[in-house]
NUZA-953230 format. One record per residue (C-alpha): x, y, z; residue number from 1. Coordinates in Angstrom, 1 decimal, decimal comma, padded with zeros to 4 digits. Layout:
N
@x: X; y: Y; z: Z; i: NUM
...
***
This chain:
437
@x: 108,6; y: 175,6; z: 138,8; i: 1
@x: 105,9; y: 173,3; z: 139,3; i: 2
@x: 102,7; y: 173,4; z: 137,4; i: 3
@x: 099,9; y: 175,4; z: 138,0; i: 4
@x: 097,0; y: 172,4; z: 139,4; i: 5
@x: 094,5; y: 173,9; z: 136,6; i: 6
@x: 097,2; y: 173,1; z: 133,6; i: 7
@x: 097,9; y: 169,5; z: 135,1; i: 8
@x: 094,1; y: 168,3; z: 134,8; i: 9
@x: 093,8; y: 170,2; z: 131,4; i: 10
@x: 096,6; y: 168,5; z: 130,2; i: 11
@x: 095,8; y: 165,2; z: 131,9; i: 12
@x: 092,4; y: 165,7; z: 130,0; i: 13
@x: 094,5; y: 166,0; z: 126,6; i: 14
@x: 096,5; y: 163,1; z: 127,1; i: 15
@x: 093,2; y: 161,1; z: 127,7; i: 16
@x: 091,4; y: 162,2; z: 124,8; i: 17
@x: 094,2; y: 161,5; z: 122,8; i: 18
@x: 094,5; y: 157,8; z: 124,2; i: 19
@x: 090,8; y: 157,5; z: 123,2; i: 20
@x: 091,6; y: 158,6; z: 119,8; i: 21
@x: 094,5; y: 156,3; z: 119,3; i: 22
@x: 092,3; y: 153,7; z: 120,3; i: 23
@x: 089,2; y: 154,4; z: 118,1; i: 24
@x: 092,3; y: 154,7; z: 115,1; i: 25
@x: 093,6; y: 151,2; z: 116,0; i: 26
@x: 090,0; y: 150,1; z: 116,2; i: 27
@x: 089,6; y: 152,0; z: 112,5; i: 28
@x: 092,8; y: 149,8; z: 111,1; i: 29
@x: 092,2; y: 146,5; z: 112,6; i: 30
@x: 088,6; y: 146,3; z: 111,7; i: 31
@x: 087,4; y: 145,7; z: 115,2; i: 32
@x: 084,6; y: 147,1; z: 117,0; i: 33
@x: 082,7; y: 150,4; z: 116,4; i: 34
@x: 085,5; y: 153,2; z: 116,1; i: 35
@x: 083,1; y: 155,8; z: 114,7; i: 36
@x: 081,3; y: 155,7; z: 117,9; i: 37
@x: 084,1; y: 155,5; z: 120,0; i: 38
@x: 084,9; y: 158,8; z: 118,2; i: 39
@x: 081,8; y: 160,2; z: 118,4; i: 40
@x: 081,9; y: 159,9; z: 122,6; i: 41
@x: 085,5; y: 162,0; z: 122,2; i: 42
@x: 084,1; y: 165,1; z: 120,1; i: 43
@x: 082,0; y: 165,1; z: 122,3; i: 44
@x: 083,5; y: 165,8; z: 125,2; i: 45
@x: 085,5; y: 168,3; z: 123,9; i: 46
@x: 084,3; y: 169,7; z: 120,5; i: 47
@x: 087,2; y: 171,4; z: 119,7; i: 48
@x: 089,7; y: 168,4; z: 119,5; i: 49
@x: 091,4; y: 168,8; z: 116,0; i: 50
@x: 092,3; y: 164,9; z: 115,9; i: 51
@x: 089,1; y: 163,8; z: 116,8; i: 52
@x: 087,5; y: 165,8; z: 113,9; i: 53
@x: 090,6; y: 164,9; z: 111,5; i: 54
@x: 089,9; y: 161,1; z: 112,3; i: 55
@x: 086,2; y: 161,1; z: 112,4; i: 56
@x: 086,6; y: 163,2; z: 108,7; i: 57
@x: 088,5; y: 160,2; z: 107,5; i: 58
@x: 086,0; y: 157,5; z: 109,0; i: 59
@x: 083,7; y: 158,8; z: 107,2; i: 60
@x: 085,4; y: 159,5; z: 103,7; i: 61
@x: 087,2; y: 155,8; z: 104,1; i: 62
@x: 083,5; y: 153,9; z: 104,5; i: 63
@x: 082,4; y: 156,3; z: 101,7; i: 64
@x: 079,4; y: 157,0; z: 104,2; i: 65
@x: 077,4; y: 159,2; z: 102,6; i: 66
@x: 074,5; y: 159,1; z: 105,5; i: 67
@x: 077,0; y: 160,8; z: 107,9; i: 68
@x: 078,0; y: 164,0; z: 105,4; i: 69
@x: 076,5; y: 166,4; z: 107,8; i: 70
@x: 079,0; y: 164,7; z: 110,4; i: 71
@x: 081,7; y: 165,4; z: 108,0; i: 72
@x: 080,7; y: 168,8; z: 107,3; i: 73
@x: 081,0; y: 169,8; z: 111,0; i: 74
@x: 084,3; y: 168,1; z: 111,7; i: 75
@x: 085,8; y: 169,7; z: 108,4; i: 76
@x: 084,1; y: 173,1; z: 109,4; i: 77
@x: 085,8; y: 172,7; z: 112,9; i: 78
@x: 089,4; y: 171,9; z: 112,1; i: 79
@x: 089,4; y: 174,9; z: 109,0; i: 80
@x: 088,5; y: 177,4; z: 112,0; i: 81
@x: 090,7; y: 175,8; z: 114,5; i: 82
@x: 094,1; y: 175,5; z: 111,7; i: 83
@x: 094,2; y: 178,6; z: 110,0; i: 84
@x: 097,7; y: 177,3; z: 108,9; i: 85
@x: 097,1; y: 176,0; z: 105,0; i: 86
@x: 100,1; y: 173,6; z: 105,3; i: 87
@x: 099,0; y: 172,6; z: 109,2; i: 88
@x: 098,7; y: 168,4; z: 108,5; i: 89
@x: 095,0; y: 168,9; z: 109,8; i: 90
@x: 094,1; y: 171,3; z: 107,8; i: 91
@x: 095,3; y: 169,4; z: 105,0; i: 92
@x: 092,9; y: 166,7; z: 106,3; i: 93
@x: 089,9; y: 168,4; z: 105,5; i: 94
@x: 091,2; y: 170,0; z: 102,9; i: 95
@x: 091,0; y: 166,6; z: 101,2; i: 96
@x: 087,8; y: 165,5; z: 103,0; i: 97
@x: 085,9; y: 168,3; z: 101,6; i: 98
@x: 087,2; y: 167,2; z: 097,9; i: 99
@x: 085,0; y: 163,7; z: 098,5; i: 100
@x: 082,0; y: 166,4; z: 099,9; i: 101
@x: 082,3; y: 167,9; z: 096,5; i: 102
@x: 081,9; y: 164,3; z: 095,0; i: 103
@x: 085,2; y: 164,5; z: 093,1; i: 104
@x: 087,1; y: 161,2; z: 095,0; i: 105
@x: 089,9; y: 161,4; z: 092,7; i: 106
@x: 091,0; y: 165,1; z: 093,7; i: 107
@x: 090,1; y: 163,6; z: 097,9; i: 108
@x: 092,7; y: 160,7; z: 096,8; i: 109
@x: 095,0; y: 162,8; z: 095,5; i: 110
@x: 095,2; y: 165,2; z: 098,0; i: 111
@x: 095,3; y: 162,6; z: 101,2; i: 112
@x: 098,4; y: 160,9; z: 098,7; i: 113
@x: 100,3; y: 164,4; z: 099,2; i: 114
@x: 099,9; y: 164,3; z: 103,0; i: 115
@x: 101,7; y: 161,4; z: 102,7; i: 116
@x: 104,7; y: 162,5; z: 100,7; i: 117
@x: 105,7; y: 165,1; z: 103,1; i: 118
@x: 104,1; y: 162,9; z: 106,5; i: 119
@x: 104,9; y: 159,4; z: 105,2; i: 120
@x: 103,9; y: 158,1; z: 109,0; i: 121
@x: 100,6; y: 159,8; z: 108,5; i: 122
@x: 099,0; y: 156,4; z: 109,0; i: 123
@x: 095,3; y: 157,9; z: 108,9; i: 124
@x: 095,7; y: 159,8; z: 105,4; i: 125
@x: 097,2; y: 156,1; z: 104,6; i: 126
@x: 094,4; y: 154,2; z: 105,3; i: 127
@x: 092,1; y: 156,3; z: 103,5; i: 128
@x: 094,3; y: 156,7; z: 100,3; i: 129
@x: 094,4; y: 152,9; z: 100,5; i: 130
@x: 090,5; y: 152,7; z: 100,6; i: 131
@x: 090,3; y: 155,2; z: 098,1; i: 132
@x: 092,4; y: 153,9; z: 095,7; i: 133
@x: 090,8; y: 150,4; z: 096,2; i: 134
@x: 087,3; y: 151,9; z: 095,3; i: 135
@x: 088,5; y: 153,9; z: 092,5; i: 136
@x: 090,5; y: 150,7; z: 091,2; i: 137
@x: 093,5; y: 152,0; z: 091,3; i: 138
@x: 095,2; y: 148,4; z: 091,9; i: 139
@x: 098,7; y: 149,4; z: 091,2; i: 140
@x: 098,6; y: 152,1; z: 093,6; i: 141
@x: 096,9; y: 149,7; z: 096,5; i: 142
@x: 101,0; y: 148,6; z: 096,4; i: 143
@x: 102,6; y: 151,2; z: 095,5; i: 144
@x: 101,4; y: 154,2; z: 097,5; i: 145
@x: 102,0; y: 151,9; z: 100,6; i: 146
@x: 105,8; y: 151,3; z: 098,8; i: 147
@x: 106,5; y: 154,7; z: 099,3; i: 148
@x: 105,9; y: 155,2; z: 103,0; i: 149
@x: 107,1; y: 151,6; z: 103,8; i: 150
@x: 110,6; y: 152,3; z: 104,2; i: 151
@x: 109,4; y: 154,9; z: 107,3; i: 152
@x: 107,7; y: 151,9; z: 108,8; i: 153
@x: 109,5; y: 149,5; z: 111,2; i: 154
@x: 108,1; y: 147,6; z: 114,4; i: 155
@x: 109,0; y: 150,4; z: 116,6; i: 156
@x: 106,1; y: 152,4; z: 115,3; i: 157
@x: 102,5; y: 152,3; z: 116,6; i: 158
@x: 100,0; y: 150,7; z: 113,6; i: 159
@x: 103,4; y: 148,3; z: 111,4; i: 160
@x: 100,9; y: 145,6; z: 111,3; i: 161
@x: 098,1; y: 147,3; z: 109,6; i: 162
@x: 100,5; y: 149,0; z: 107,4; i: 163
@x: 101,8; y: 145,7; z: 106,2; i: 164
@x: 098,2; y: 144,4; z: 106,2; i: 165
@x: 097,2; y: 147,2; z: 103,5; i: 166
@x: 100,8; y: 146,2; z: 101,9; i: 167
@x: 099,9; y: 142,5; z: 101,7; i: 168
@x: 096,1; y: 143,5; z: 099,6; i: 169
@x: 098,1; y: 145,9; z: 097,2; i: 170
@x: 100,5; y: 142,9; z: 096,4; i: 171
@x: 097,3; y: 140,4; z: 096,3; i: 172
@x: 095,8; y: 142,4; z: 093,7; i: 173
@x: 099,0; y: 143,0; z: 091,9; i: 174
@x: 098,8; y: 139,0; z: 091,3; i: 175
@x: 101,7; y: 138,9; z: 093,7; i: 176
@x: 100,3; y: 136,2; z: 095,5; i: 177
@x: 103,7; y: 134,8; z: 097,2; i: 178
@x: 105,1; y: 138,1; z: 098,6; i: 179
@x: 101,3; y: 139,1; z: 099,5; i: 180
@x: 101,3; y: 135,7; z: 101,8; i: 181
@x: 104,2; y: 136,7; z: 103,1; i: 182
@x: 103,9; y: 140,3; z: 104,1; i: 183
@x: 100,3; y: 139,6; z: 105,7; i: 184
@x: 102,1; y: 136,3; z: 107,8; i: 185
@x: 104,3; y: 138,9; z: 109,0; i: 186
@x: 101,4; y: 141,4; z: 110,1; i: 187
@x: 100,1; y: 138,4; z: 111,6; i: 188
@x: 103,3; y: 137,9; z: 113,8; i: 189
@x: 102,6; y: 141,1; z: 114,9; i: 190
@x: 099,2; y: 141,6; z: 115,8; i: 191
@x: 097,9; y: 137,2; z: 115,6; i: 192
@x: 094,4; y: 138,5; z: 115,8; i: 193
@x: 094,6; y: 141,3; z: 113,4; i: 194
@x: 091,5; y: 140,4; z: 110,9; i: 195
@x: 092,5; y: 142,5; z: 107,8; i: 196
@x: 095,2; y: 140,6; z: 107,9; i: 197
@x: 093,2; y: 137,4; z: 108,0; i: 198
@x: 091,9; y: 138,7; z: 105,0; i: 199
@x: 094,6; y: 138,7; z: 102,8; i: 200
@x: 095,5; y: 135,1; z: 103,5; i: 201
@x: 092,4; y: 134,4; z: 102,5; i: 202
@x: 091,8; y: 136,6; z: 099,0; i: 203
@x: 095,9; y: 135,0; z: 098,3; i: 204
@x: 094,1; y: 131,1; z: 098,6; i: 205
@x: 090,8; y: 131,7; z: 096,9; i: 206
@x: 093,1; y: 133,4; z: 094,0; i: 207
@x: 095,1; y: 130,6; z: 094,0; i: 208
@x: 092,2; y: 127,5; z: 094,2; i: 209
@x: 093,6; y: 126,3; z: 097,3; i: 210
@x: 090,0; y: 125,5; z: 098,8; i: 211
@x: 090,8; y: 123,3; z: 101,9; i: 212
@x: 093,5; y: 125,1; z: 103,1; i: 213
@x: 091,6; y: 128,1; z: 102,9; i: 214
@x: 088,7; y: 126,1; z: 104,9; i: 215
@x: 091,4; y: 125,0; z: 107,6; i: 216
@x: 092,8; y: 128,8; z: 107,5; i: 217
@x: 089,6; y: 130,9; z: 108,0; i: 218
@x: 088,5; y: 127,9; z: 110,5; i: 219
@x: 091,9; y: 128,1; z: 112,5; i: 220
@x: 091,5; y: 131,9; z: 113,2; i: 221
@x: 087,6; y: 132,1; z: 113,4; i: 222
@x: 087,8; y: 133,0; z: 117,1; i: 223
@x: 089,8; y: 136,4; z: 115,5; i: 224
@x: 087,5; y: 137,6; z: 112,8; i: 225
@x: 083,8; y: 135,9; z: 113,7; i: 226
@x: 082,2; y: 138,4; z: 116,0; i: 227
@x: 082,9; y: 142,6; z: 116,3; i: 228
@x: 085,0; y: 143,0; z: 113,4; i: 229
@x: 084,1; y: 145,2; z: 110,4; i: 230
@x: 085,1; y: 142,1; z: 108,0; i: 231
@x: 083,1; y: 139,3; z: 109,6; i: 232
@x: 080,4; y: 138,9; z: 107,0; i: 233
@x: 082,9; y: 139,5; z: 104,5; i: 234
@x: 085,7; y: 136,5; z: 105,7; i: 235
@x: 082,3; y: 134,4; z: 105,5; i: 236
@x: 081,6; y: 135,0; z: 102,1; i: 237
@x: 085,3; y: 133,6; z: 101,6; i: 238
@x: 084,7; y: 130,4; z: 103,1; i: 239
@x: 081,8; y: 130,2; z: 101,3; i: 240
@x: 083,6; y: 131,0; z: 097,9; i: 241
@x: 085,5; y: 128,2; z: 098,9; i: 242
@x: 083,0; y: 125,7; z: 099,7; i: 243
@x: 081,8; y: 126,3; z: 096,1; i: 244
@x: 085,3; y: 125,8; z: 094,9; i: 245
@x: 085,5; y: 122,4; z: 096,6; i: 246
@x: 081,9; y: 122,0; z: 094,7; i: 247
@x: 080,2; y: 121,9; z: 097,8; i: 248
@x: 077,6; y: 124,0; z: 097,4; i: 249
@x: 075,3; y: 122,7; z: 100,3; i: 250
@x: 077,9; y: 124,1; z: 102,6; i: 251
@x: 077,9; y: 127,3; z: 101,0; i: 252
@x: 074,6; y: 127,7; z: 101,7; i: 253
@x: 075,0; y: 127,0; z: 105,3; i: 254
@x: 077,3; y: 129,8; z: 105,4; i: 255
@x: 075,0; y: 132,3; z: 103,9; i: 256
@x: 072,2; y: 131,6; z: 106,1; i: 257
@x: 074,0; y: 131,6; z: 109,0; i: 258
@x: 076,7; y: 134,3; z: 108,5; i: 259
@x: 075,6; y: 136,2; z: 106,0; i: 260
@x: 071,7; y: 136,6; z: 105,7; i: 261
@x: 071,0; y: 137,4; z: 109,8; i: 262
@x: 073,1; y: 140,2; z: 109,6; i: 263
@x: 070,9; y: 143,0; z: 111,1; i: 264
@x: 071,0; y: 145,5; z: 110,7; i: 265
@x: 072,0; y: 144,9; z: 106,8; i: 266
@x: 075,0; y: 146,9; z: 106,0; i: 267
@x: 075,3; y: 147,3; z: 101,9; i: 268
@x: 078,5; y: 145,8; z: 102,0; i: 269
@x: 076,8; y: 142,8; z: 103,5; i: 270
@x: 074,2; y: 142,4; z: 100,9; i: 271
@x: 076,4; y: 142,7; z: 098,2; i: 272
@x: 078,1; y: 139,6; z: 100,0; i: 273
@x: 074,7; y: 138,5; z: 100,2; i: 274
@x: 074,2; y: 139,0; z: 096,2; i: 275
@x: 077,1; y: 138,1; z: 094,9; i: 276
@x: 077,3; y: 134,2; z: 096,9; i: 277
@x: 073,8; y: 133,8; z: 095,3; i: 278
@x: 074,4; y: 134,8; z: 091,8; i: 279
@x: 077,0; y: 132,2; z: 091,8; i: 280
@x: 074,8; y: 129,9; z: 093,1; i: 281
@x: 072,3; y: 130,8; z: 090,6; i: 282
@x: 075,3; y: 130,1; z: 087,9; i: 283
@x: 075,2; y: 126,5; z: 088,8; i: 284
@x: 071,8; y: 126,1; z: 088,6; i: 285
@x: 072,0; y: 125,3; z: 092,4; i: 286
@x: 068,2; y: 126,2; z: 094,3; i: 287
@x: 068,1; y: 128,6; z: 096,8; i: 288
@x: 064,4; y: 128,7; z: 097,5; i: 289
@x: 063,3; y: 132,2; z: 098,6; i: 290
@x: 066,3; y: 133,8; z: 099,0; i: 291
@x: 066,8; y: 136,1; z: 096,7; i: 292
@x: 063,0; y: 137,2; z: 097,3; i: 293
@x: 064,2; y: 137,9; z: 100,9; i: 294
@x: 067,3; y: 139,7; z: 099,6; i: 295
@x: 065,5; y: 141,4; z: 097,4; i: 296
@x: 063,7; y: 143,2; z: 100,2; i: 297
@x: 066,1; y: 144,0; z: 102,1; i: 298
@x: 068,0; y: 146,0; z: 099,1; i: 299
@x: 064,6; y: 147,6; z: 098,0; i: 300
@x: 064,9; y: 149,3; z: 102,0; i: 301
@x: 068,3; y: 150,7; z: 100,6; i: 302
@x: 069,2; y: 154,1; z: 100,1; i: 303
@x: 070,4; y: 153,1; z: 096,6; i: 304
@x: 070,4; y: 156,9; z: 095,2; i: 305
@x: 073,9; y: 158,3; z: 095,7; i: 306
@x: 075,1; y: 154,4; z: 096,4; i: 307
@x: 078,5; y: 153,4; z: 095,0; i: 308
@x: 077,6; y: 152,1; z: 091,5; i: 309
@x: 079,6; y: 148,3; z: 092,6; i: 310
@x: 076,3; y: 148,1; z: 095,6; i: 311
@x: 074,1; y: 149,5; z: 092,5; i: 312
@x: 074,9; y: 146,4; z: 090,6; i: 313
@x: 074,7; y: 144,0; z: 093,4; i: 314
@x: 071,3; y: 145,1; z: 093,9; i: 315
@x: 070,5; y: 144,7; z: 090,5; i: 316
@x: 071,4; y: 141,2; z: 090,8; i: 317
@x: 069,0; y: 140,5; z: 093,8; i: 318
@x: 066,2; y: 142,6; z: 091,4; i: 319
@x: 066,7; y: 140,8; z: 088,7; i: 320
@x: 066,9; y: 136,7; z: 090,3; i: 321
@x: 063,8; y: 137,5; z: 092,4; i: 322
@x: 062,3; y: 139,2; z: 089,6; i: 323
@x: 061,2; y: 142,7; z: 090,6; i: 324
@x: 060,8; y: 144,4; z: 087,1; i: 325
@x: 059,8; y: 147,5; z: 088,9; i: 326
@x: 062,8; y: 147,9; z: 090,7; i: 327
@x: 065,2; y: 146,7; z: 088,0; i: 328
@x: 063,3; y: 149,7; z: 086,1; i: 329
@x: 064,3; y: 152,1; z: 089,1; i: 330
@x: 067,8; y: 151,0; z: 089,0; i: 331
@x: 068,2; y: 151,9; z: 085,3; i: 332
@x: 066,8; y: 155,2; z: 085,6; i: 333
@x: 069,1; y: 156,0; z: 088,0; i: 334
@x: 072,4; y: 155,2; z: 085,8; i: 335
@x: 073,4; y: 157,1; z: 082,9; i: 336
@x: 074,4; y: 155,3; z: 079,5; i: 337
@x: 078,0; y: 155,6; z: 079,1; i: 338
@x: 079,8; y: 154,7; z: 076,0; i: 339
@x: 082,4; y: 151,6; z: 076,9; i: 340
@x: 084,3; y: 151,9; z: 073,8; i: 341
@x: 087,6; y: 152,6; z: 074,2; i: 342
@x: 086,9; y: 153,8; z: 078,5; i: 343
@x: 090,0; y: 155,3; z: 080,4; i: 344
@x: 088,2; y: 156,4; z: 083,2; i: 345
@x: 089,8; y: 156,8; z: 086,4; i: 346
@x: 086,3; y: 155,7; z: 087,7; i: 347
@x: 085,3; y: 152,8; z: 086,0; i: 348
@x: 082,2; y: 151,5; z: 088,1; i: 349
@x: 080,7; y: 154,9; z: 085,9; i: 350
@x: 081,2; y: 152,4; z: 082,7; i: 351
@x: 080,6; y: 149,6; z: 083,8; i: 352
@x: 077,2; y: 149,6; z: 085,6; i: 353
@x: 074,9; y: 150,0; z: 082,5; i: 354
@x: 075,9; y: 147,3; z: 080,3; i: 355
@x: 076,4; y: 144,7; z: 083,5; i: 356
@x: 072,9; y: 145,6; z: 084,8; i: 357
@x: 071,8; y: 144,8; z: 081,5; i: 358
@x: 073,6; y: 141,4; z: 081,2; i: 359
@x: 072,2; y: 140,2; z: 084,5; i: 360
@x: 068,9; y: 140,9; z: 083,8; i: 361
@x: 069,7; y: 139,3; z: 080,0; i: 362
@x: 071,3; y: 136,2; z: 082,0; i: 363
@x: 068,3; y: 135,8; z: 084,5; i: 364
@x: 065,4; y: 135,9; z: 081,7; i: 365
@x: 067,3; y: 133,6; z: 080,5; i: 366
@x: 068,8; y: 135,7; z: 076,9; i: 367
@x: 072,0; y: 134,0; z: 077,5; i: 368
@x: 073,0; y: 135,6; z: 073,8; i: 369
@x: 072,0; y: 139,2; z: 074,9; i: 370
@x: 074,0; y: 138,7; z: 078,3; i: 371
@x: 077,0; y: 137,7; z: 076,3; i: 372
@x: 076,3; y: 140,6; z: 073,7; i: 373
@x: 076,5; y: 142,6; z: 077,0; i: 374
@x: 079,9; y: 141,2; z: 079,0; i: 375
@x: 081,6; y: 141,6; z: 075,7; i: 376
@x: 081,1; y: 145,4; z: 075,6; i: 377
@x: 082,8; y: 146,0; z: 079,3; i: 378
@x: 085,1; y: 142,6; z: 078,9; i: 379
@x: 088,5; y: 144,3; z: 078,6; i: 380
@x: 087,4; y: 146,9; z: 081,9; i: 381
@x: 086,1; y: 144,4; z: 083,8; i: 382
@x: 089,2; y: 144,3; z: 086,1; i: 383
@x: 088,1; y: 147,8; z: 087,4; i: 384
@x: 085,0; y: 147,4; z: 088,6; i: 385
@x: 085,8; y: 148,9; z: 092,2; i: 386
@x: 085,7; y: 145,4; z: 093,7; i: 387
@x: 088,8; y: 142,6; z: 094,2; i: 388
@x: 089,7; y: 140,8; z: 091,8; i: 389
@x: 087,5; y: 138,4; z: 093,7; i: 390
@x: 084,6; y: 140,1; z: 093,7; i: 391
@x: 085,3; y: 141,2; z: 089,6; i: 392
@x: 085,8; y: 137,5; z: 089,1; i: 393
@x: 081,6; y: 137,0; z: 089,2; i: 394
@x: 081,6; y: 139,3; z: 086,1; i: 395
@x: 084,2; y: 136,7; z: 084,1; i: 396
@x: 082,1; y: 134,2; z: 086,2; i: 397
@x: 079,0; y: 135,6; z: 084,6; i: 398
@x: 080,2; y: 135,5; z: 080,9; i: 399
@x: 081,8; y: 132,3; z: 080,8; i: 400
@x: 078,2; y: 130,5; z: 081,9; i: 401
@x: 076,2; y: 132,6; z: 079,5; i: 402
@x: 078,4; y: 131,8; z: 076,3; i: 403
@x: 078,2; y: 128,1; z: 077,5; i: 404
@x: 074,6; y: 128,4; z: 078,0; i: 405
@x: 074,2; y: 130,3; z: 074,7; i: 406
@x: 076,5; y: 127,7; z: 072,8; i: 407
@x: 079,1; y: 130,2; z: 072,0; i: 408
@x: 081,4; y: 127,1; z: 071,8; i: 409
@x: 084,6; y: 129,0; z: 070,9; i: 410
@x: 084,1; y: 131,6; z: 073,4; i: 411
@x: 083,3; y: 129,5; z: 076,2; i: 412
@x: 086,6; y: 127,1; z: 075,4; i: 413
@x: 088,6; y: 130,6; z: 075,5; i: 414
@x: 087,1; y: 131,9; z: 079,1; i: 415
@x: 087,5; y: 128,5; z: 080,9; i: 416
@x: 091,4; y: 128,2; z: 079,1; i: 417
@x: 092,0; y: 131,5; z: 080,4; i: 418
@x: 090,2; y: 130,8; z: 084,0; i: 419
@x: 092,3; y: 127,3; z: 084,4; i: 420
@x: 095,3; y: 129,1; z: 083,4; i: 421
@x: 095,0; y: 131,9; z: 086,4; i: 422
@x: 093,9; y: 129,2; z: 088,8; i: 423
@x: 095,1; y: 125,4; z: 087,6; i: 424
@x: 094,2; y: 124,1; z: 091,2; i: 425
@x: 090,5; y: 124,5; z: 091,1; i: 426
@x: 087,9; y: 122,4; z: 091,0; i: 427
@x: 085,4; y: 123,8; z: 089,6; i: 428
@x: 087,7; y: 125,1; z: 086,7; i: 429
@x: 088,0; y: 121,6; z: 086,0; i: 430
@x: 084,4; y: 120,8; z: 086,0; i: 431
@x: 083,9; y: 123,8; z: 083,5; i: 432
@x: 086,4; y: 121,5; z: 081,5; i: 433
@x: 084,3; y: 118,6; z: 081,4; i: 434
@x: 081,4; y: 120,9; z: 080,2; i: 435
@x: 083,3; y: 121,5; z: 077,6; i: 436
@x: 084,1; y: 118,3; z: 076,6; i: 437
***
């Protein structure tokens, strides 16, 4: 019996909105474009599509957007009145979307990680697990969450790459630099252009010092990562971490201003980029002019109350360099003291923030002694600050320059041993030597 013509353009309708969907998901995994609007344009022409809401719901929960909760509240509303089933995958969905409403991000991780165990091809609860566990700094489980789906995943299935992609960063911050190379060369193979990717090539050569093949790298595949990619400023900062590995600092600057600063309109991510280039600038002594005053600004037209605590900090530094007491003052009234000793927090940015604001500001007065006094209280969490370990590097960074600065002699020959050791190849590891000397 043929179909009735009303059920073939209803489900021709379907099978479009669900190609728009796919689309705005591979969009979401690759870093390309502007998936949440893509998104947007499918919910609404039919407000009732259950994986529209379920991927817009994890959009938003993944970029820990918290200007789009009232998004998030309708699309979690939506798919509890359309799945009354409580095991019903969606349901599930926002189920663990409304744990990161309810501000507890551990409970939204954990829930998204038992989608997974009974849907390990649930690529979306994937990626935001991953994103979660990332913030959270949960490193071991940036690998090993992906380990336990990986053995569903084969080339056959739609979105391999970006699962070895997210595969690759776990190993890379797991200090498995090798095996992270690899897995993220075979993304590549994949999907050439694919710019997270990209990424982990690059975080696997900064680790390792290897500053002009990183250059050559990030330069070779420009064309893939430059322009409409969620990642662009960020791949920039990483050529310009290794310009100042190559002690060129001139070139980093370049960067900065012309990949990093013009980015309008200025996304937090971006000017914690922005920050964290400068401050290692500013820990060379190198001259950046007025910079951070213009930096400064643009973080002072933040949002910073609710802000993840890593873009609090990054803030602070841009406060602090440009010399805005009365916003430094702001920042500190709106973090509460927490006692470092002995932290095992499963959110550490909570334990961290306090004593690092205050060691910036210290390190920028120029109390090199108090900024030391400081790093020392948060130096055996400092791996958990809810950034890389390229991004938590500017913390060791930090306290290596203040105890030379302060003329904690013993201290600062133990930091630059311990830097050289994790990355022999560097250059500028080797001009900390000479400081030394």
């Amino acid at each position: 019996m043929r179909p009735h013509a009303a059920e073939t353009v209803t489900a021709e309708a379907d099978m479009d909105l669900l190609s728009r969907c796919e689309h705005a998901l591979d969009l979401l995994l690759t870093n390309r474009g502007n998936p949440s609007a893509e998104i947007d344009r499918v919910l609404a022409d039919d407000p009732q599509f259950v994986s529209g809401h379920c991927l817009r719901a994890a959009m938003i929960v993944r970029a820990d957007d918290d200007a789009a909760r009232s998004k998030l509240v309708a699309s979690v509303t939506a798919i509890e009145a359309l799945c009354q089933d409580a095991d019903d995958p969606a349901r599930r969905h926002a189920l663990a979307a409304r744990a990161w409403l309810d501000g507890d991000q551990a409970l939204a991780v954990e829930r998204y990680g038992a989608i997974l165990i009974d849907w390990p091809r649930d690529i979306l609860a994937l990626a935001v697990a991953h994103a979660l566990d990332f913030r959270l700094g949960q490193r071991r489980m940036l690998r090993d969450r992906i380990s336990q789906v990986l053995p569903e995943w084969n080339v056959a299935v739609l979105g391999y790459a970006s699962v070895l992609a997210m595969y690759a960063f776990g190993l890379e911050e797991n200090g498995q630099y090798r095996r992270a190379e690899r897995t993220a060369r075979r993304a590549l193979a994949l999907d050439p252009r694919h710019p997270g990717a990209i990424h982990v090539i690059a975080h696997v050569m900064e680790m390792q010092g290897r500053a002009r093949e990183g250059l050559a790298f990030l330069a070779a595949t420009e064309s893939a990562w430059r322009e409409a990619t969620g990642i662009s400023v960020h791949l920039a900062w990483h050529r310009a971490l290794f310009h100042l590995d190559a002690d060129d600092p001139d070139s980093a600057l370049a960067v900065y201003d012309t990949q990093i600063a013009n980015t309008r309109p200025p996304a937090m991510s971006a000017l914690a980029d922005a920050s964290a280039l400068l401050w290692r600038l500013q820990l060379r002594n190198i001259h950046v002019g007025g910079r951070w005053r213009l930096l400064a600004d643009s973080w002072e037209g933040q949002t910073l109350a609710g802000a993840r605590l890593f873009y609090v900090v990054h803030a602070m530094m841009a406060f602090a360099a440009a010399g805005r007491a009365a916003s430094a003052a702001r920042v500190f009234e709106a973090l509460s003291p927490v006692d470092t000793r002995g932290i095992s927090s499963s959110y550490p940015e909570d334990a961290l923030a306090p004593p690092l604001c205050k060691a910036l500001l210290a390190f920028a007065c120029g109390d090199y002694a108090a900024s030391v006094d400081w790093l020392i209280r948060v130096r055996n969490i400092a791996h958990r600050c809810g950034g890389s370990l390229a991004q938590c590097d500017l913390i060791h960074l930090t306290f290596t320059e203040a105890a030379l600065r302060a003329r904690r002699a013993n201290l600062a020959r133990a930091l630059v041993a311990e830097r050289t050791a994790q990355k022999p190849a560097s250059r500028f590891n080797r001009l900390l030597q000479r400081r030394l000397g």
